[in-house]
C-alpha positions, -999 to +999 in steps of 0.1 A: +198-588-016+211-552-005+232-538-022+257-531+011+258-571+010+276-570-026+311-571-024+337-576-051+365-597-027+328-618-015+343-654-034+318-676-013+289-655-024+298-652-064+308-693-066+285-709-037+260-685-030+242-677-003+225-715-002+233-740+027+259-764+017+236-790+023+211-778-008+243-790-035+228-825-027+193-817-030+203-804-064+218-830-076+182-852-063+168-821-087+189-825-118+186-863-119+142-857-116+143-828-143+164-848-167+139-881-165+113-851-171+132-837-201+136-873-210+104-884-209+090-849-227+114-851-255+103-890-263+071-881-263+075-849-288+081-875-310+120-880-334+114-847-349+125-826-317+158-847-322+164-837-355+155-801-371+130-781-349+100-767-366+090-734-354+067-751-328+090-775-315+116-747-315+087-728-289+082-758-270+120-768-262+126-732-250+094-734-226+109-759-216+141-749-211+127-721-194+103-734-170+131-762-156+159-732-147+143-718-118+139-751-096+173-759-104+186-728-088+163-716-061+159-739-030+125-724-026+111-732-054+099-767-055+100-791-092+060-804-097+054-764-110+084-779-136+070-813-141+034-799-145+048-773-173+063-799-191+033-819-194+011-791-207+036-783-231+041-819-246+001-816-247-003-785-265+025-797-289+011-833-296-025-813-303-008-792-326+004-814-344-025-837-345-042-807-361-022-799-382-015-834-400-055-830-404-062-792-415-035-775-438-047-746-430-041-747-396-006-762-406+005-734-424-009-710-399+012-725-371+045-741-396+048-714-420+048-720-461+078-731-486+087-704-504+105-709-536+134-689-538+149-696-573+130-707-602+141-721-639+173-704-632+163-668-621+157-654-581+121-649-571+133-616-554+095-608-538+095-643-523+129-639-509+124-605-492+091-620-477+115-648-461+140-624-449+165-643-472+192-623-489+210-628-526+243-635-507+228-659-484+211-677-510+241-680-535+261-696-504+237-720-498+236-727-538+280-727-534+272-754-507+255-775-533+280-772-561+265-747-577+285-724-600+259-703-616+217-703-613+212-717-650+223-754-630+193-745-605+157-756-613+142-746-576+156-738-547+129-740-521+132-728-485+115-753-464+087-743-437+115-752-409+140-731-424+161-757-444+168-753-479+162-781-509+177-770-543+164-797-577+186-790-601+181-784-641+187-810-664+191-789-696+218-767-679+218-732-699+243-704-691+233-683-658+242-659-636+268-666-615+268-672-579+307-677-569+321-644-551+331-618-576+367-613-553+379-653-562+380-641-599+412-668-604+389-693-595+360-683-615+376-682-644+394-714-640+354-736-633+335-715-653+335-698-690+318-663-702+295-663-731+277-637-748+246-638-733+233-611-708+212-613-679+202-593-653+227-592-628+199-589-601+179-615-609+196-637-631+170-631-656+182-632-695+179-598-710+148-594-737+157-585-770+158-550-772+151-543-744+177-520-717+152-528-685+147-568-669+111-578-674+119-599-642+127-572-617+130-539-636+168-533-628+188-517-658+221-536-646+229-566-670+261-588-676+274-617-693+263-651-683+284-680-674+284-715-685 
């Protein structure tokens, strides 16, 4: 389109286009064909592409998604290009995952690995930074489970497809704690302060005689709560 054709007062052009009227039916004939394609892909992906998406799942909706757009809109482009994409994708996905439930390898190459975030009460910092999670957004997923400080936390794994499973410890020790330092009438109301230091990086209790965490190496400790 030139741009001496683009006017702002143009109200046919910006909410019918510059389509036939005739070609709102033919998309309606288009919608109902891509949805029983969508259907019919999505079924068989297989129940997992209707609950959490794994990574590849995740790739194969938005190819998807992006491959049935265009015939919606444009009258000149025609929808076996879309039904044929959909089919190689639901073929590349079911081999994928074929593979994968055969070679582990290959599984974690294309699924990603668990990494444990928190373990017997203290953060694995180096495994968090490698998953791009922070210390505030794993204390409010621990918050989410009820969890007042890390000595009530085992593990806390973050899943290959980005969930998060938290086991917690049956021996429950004072910990660092994970409720935001700015509700401090709450704090002190669910939880009490003992004696005990602990990194207040890590979580990690502080060695006897020792001004450094063996954990992490920060020099900032303070008291655990129970």
């Amino acid at each position: 389109m030139k741009k001496e054709d683009i006017h702002l007062g143009d109200w046919q052009r910006m909410f019918l286009g510059d389509v036939p009227a005739a070609f709102y039916w033919e998309v309606v004939v288009r919608i109902a064909v891509i949805y029983l394609v969508l259907m019919i892909s999505m079924r068989l992906m297989g129940k997992r592409m209707a609950s959490q998406l794994s990574r590849n799942e995740m790739i194969a909706l938005v190819s998807l998604a992006a491959a049935i757009g265009v015939p919606l809109q444009a009258p000149d482009r025609g929808i076996l290009a879309a039904a044929v994409i959909a089919v190689v994708v639901v073929l590349v996905q079911q081999l994928t995952a074929r593979f994968s439930s055969r070679n582990k390898k290959f599984e974690s190459v294309t699924q990603g690995n668990m990494d444990i975030l928190v373990s017997d009460s203290v953060l694995e910092l180096s495994a968090m930074k490698d998953s791009g999670i922070t210390r505030e957004r794993a204390f409010a997923q621990l918050r989410s489970n009820g969890i007042r400080h890390l000595g009530e936390v085992k593990r806390l794994y973050f899943e290959a497809g980005g969930s998060f499973t938290m086991i917690k410890e049956i021996d429950v020790s004072p910990g660092l704690g994970v409720l935001p330092g700015g509700d401090r009438d709450f704090i002190e109301q669910v939880t009490t302060t003992v004696d005990k230091l602990v990194c207040n990086r890590c979580g990690m209790p502080q060695a006897a005689g020792s001004s450094t965490c063996v954990k992490c190496s920060a020099q900032d400790f303070t008291n655990a709560v129970i």
